[in-house]
KEKE-3310 file (N, C-alpha, C; in steps of 0.2 Angstrom, whole numbers, plus 5000, padded with zeros to 4 digits):
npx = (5004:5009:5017:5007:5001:5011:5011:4997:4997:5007:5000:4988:4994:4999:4991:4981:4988:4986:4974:4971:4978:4972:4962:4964:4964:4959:4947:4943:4935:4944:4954:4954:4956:4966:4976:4973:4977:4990:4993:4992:5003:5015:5015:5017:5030:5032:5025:5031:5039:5034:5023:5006:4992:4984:4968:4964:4958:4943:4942:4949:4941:4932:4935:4940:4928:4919:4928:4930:4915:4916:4924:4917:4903:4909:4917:4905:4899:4908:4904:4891:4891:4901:4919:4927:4916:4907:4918:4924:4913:4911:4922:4921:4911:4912:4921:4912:4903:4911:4916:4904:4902:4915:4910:4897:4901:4915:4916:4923:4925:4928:4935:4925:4935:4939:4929:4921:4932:4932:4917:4924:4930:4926:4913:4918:4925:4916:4908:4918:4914:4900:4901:4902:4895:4880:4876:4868:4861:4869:4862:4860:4874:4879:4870:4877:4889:4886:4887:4895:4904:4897:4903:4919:4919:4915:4924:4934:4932:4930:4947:4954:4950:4954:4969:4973:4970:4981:4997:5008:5008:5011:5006:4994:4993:4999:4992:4981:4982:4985:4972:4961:4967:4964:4951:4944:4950:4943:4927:4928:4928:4914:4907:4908:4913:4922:4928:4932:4945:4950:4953:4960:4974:4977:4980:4992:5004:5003:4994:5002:5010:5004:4997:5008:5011:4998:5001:5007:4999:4986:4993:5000:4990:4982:4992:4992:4980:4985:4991:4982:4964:4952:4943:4947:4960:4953:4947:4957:4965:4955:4961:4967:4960:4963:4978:4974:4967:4975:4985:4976:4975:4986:4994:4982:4974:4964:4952:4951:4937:4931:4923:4926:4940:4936:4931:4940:4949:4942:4944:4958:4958:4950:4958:4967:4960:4961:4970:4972:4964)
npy = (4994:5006:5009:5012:5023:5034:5037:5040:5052:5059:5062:5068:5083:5087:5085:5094:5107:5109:5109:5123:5131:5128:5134:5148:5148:5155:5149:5137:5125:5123:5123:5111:5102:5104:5098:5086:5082:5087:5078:5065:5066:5067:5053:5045:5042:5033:5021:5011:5004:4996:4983:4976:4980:4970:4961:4972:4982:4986:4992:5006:5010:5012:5021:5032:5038:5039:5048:5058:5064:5069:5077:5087:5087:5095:5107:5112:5114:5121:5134:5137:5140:5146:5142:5139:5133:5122:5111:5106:5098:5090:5083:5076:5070:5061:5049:5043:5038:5030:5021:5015:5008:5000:4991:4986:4982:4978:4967:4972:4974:4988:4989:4995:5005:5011:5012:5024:5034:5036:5041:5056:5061:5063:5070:5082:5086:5091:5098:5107:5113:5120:5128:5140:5157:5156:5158:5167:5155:5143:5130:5125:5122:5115:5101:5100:5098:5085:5077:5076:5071:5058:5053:5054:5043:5031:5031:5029:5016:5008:5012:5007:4993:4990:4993:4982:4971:4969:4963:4971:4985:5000:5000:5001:5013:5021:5020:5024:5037:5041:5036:5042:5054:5056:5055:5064:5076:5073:5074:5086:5101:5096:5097:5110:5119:5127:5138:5132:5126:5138:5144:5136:5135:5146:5146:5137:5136:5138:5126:5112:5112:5110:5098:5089:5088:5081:5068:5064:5067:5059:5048:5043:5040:5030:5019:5017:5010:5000:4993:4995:4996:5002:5011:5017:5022:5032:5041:5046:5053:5063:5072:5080:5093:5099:5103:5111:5120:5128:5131:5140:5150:5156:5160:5164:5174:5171:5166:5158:5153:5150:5138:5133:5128:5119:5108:5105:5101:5090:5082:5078:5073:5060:5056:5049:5041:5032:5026:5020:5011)
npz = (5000:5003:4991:4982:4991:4991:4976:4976:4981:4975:4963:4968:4970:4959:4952:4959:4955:4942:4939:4946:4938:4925:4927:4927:4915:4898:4889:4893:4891:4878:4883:4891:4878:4875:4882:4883:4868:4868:4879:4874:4862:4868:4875:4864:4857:4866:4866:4857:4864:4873:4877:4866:4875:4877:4878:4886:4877:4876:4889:4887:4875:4880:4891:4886:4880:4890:4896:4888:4888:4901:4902:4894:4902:4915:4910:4908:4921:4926:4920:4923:4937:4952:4950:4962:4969:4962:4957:4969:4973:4963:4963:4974:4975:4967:4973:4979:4971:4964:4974:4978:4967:4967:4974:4972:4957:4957:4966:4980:4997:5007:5022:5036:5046:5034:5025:5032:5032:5017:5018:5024:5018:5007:5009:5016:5006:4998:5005:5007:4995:4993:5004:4997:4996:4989:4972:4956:4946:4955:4957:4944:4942:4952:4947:4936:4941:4951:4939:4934:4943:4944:4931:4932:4945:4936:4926:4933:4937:4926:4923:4934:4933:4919:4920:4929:4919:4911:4907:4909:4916:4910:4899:4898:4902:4894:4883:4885:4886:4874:4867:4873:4870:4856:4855:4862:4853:4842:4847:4853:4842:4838:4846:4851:4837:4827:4834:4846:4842:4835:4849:4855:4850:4851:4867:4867:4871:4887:4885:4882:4892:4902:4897:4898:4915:4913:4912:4922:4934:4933:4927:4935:4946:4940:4940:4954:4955:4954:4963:4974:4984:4975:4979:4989:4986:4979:4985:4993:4982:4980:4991:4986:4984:4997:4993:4983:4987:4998:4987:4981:4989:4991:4978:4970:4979:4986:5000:5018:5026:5042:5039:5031:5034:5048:5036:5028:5039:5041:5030:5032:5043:5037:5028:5037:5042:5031:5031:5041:5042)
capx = (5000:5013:5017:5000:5000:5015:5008:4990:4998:5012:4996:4982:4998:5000:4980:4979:4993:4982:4967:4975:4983:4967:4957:4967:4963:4953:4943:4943:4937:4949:4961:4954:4955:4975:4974:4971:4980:4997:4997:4994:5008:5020:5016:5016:5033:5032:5023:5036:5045:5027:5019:5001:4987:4980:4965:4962:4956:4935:4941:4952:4938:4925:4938:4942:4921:4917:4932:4925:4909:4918:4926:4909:4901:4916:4917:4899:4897:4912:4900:4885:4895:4907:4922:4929:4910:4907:4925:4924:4907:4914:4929:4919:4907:4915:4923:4908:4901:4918:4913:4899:4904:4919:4907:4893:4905:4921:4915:4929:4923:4934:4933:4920:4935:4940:4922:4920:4938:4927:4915:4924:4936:4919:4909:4923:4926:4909:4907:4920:4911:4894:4903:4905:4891:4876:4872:4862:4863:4872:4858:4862:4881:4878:4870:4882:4895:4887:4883:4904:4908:4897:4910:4922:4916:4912:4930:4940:4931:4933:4953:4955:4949:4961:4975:4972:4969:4984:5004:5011:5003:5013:5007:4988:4993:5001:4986:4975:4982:4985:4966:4960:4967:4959:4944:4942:4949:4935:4922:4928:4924:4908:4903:4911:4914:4930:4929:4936:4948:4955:4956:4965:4979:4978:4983:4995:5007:4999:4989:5007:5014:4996:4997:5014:5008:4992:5003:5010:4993:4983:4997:5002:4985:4983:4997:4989:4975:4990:4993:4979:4961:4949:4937:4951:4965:4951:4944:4964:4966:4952:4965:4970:4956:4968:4983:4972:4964:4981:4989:4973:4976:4993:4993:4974:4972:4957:4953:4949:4933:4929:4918:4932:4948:4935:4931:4949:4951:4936:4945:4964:4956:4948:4964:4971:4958:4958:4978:4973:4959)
capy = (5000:5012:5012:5016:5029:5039:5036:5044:5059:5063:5062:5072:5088:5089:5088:5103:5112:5106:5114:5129:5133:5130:5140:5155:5148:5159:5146:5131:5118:5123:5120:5102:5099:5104:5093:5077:5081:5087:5070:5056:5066:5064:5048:5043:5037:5027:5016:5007:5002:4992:4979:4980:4980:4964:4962:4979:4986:4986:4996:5010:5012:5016:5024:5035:5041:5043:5057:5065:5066:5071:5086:5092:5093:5098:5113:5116:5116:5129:5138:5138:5141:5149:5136:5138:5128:5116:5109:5101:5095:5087:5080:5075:5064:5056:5043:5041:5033:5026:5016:5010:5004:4995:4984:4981:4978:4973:4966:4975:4977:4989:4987:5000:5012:5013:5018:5031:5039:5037:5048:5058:5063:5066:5075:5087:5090:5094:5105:5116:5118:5123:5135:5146:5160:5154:5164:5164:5148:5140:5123:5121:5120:5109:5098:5096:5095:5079:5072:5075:5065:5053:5051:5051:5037:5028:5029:5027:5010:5006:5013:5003:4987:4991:4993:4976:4966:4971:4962:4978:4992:5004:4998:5002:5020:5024:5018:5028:5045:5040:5033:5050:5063:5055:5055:5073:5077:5070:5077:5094:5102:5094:5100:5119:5121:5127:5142:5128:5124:5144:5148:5131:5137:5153:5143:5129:5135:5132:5117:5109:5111:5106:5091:5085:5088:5079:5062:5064:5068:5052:5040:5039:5038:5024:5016:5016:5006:4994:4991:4999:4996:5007:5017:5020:5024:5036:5044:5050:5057:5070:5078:5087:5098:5104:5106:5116:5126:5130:5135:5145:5156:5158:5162:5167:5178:5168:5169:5153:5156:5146:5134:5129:5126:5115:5105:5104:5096:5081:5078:5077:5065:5054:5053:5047:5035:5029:5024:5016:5004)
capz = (5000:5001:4984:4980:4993:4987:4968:4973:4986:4970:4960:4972:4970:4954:4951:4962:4950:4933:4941:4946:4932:4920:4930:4924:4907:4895:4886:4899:4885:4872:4888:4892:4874:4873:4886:4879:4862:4869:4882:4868:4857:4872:4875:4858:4856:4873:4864:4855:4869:4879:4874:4868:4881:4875:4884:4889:4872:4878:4893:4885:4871:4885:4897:4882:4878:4896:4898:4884:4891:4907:4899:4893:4909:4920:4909:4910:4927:4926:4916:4925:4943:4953:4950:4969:4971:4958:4957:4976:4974:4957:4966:4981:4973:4962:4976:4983:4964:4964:4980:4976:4961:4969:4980:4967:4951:4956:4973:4983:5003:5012:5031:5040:5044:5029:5024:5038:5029:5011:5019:5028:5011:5001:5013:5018:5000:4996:5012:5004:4988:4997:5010:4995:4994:4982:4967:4953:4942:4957:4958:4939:4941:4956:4945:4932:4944:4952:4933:4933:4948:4940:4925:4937:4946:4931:4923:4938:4940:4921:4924:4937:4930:4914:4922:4933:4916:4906:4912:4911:4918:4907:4892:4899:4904:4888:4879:4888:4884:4862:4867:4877:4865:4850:4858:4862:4846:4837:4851:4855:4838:4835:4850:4851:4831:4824:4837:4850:4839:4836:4858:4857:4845:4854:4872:4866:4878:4892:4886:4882:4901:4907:4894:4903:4920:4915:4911:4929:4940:4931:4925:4943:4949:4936:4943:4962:4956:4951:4970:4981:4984:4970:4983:4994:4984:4973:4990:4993:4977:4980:4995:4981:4985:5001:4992:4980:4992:4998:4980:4978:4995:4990:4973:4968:4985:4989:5008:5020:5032:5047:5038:5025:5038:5047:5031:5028:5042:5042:5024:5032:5048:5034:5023:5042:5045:5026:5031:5048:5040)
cpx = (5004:5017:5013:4997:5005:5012:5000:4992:5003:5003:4988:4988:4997:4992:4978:4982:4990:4977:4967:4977:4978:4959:4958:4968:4958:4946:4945:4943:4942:4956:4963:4955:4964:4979:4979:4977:4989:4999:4999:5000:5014:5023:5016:5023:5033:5029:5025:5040:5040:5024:5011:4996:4982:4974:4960:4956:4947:4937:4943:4947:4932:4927:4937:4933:4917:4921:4929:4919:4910:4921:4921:4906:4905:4915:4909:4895:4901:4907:4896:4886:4900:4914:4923:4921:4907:4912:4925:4919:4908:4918:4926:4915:4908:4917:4918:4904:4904:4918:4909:4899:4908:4914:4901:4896:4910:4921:4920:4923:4927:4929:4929:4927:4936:4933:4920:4926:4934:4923:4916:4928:4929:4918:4913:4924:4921:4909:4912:4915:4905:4894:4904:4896:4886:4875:4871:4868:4866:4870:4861:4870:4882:4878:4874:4888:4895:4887:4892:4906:4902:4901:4913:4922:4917:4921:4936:4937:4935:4941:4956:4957:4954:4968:4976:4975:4976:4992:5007:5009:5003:5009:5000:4990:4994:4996:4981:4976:4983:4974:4961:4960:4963:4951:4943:4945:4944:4929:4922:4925:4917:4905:4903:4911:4919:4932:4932:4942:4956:4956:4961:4973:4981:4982:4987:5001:5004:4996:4996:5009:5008:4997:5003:5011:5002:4994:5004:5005:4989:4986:4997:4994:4982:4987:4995:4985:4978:4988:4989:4970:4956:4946:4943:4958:4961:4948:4953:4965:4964:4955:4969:4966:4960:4973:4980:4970:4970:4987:4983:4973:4983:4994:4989:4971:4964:4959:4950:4944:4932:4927:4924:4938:4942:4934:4937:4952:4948:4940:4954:4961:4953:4953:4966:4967:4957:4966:4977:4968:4964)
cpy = (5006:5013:5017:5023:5033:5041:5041:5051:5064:5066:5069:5081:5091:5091:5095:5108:5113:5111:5121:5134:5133:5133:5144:5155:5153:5155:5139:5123:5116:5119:5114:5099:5097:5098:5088:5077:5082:5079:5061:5059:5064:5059:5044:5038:5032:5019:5009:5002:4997:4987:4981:4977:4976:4963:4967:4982:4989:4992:5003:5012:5014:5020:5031:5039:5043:5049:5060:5068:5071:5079:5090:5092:5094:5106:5116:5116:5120:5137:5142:5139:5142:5140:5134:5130:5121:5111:5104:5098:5089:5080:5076:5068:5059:5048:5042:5036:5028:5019:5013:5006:4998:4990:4982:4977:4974:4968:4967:4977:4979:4989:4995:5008:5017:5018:5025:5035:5040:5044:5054:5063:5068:5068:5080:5090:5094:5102:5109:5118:5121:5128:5140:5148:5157:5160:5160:5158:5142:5131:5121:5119:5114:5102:5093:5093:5086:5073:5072:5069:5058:5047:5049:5043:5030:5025:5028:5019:5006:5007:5007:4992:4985:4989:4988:4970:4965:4966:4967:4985:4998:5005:5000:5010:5023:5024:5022:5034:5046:5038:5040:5055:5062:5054:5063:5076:5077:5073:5083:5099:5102:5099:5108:5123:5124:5136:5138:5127:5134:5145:5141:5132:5143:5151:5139:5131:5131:5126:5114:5108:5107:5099:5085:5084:5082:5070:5058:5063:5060:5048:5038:5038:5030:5017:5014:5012:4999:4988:4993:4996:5002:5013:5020:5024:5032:5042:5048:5052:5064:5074:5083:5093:5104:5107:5111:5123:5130:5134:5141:5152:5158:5163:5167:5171:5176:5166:5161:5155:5149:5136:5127:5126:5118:5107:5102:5099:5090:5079:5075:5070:5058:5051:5046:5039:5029:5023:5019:5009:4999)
cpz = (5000:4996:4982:4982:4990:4980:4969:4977:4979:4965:4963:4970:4964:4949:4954:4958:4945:4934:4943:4941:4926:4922:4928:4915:4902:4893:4889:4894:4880:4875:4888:4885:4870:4879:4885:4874:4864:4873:4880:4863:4861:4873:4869:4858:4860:4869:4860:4860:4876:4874:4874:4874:4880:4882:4887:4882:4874:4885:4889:4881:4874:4890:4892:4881:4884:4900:4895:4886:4899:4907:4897:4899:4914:4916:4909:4916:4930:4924:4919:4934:4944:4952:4955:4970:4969:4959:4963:4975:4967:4958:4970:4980:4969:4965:4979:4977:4965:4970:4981:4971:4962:4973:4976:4962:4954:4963:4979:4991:5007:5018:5032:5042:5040:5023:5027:5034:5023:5013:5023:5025:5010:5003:5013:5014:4998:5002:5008:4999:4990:5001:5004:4993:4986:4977:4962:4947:4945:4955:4950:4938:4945:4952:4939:4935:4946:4945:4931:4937:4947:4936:4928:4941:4939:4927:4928:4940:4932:4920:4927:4937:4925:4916:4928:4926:4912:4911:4913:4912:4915:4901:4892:4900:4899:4883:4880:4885:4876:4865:4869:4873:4858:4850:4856:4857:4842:4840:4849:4849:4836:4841:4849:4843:4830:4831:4843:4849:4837:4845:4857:4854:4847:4863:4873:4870:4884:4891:4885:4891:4905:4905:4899:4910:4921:4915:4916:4935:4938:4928:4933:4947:4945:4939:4950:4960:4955:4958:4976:4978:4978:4974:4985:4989:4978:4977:4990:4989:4979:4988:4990:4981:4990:4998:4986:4981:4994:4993:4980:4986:4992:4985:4970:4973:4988:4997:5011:5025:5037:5044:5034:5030:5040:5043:5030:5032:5043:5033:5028:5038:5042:5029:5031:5043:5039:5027:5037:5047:5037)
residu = (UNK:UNK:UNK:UNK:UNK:UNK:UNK:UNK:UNK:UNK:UNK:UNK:UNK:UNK:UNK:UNK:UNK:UNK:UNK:UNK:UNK:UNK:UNK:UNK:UNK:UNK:UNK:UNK:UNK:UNK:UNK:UNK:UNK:UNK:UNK:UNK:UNK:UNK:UNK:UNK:UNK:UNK:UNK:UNK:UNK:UNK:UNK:UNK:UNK:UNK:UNK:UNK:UNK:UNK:UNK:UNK:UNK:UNK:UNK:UNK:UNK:UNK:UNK:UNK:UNK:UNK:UNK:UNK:UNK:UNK:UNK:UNK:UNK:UNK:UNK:UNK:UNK:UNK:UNK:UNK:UNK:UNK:UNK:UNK:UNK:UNK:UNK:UNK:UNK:UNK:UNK:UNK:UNK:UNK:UNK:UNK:UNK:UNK:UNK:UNK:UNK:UNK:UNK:UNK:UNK:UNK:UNK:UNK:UNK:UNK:UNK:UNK:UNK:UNK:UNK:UNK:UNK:UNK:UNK:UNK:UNK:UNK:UNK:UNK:UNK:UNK:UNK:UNK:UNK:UNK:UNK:UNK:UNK:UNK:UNK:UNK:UNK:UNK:UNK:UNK:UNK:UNK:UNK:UNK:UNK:UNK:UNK:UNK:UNK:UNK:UNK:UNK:UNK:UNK:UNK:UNK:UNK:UNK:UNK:UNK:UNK:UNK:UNK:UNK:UNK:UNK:UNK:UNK:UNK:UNK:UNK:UNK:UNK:UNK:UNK:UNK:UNK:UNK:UNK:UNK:UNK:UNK:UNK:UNK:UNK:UNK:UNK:UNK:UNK:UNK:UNK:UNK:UNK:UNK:UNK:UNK:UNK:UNK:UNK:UNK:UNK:UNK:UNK:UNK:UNK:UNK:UNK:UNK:UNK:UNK:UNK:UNK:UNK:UNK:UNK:UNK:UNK:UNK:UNK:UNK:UNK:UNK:UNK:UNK:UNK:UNK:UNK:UNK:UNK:UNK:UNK:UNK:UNK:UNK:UNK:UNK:UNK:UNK:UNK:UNK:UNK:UNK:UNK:UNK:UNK:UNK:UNK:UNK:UNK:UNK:UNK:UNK:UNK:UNK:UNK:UNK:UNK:UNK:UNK:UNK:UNK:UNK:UNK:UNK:UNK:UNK:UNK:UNK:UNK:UNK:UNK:UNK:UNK:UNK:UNK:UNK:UNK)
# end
């Protein structure tokens, strides 16, 4: 397990940097779509050098359609709400999909602490994104938010199963991001029209350093699922909310109120308790 935890703690950090960093982005989707396209070209040679992922192909071709979907409503719960709001509530729920999934699908039952840490990760994360002042359109961000950590949910079980089925775990990760950027390629457009396609040629800086970054926060979280339970090791990821929260005080002069330090802390006790189960 303490592979798995370094691998999802390297990976919770660098997720808070990604989301950081395309917060300050001008056209968010154009962002998620430089994404995907810079991470499959990086990892593109790798792929000479891994066998294929025999086996896997049925996951990566639905891991691959449920991001896509993923980046549509992530950016339209951007849209429709403050992000500070949506974002936790996005993050929050998703391990809670994620767990439920692990004990119907894959029949995985983590022990009762481990569950009490589950809900002590999600809830906390949530509570932040609801301490923030409602305004208007907040209810429809909300909803798209949870129809994110759906997705979420959805392809962290699919990921996890992938990267189970395959002998070398590399060869499913690499697969993922050539499978990932050809996706949203093919998506983004249809959805946006070629005006996606100009903000993305207008941000291919940033979308390149995002793209590297992005190989780093979800390869090694790929990786954890190699060696670590699915709910548990997908509930740990979303402390990438804390170290978010903390970039954004630093950098973004956003302010921490009572309600939040609390929350902060019922997510840092459930990481504690998710390591004690």
């Amino acid at each position: 397990m303490s592979i798995a935890l370094s691998l999802i703690l390297v990976s919770a950090v660098v997720h808070a940097i990604v989301n950081i960093l395309t917060k300050r982005a001008d056209d968010k989707y154009a962002m998620r779509l430089l994404i995907g396209v810079f991470s499959a070209i990086f990892v593109a040679p790798a792929l000479f050098f891994v066998p294929l992922p025999t086996g896997a192909w049925w996951f990566l071709g639905g891991t691959a359609l449920v991001h896509a979907l993923y980046e549509l409503l992530l950016v339209k719960s951007y849209e429709s709400a403050a992000f500070s709001a949506v974002y936790p509530v996005a993050r929050g729920s998703g391990p809670v999909f994620t767990a439920i999934g692990a004990i119907l699908v894959l029949g995985e039952h983590p022990p009762a602490l481990q569950l009490a840490g589950i809900v002590m990760v999600c809830g906390g994360v949530i509570a932040i994104g609801i301490s923030h002042r409602a305004t208007e359109g907040a209810l429809k961000g909300i909803g798209f938010a949870l129809a994110t950590g759906l997705t979420i949910g959805t392809y962290t079980l699919i990921d996890a199963s992938g990267v189970r089925a395959v002998a070398n775990p590399f060869s499913y990760v690499l697969w993922f991001f050539v499978a990932h950027g050809f996706c949203v390629l093919a998506t983004a457009p249809g959805i946006r029209g070629r005006a996606v396609v100009m903000e993305a040629r207008r941000q291919w800086k940033l979308g390149m350093l995002l793209g590297a970054l992005s190989i780093t926060t979800y390869g090694a979280a790929m990786l954890a699922f190699r060696f670590g339970a699915t709910a548990q090791i997908a509930a740990l990821r979303e402390t990438s909310v804390l170290f978010g929260t903390a970039l954004a005080m630093s950098f973004l002069g956003e302010h921490m109120t009572i309600r939040r330090w609390i929350a902060a802390a019922v997510i840092a006790a459930g990481a504690i308790l998710l390591q004690a189960g």
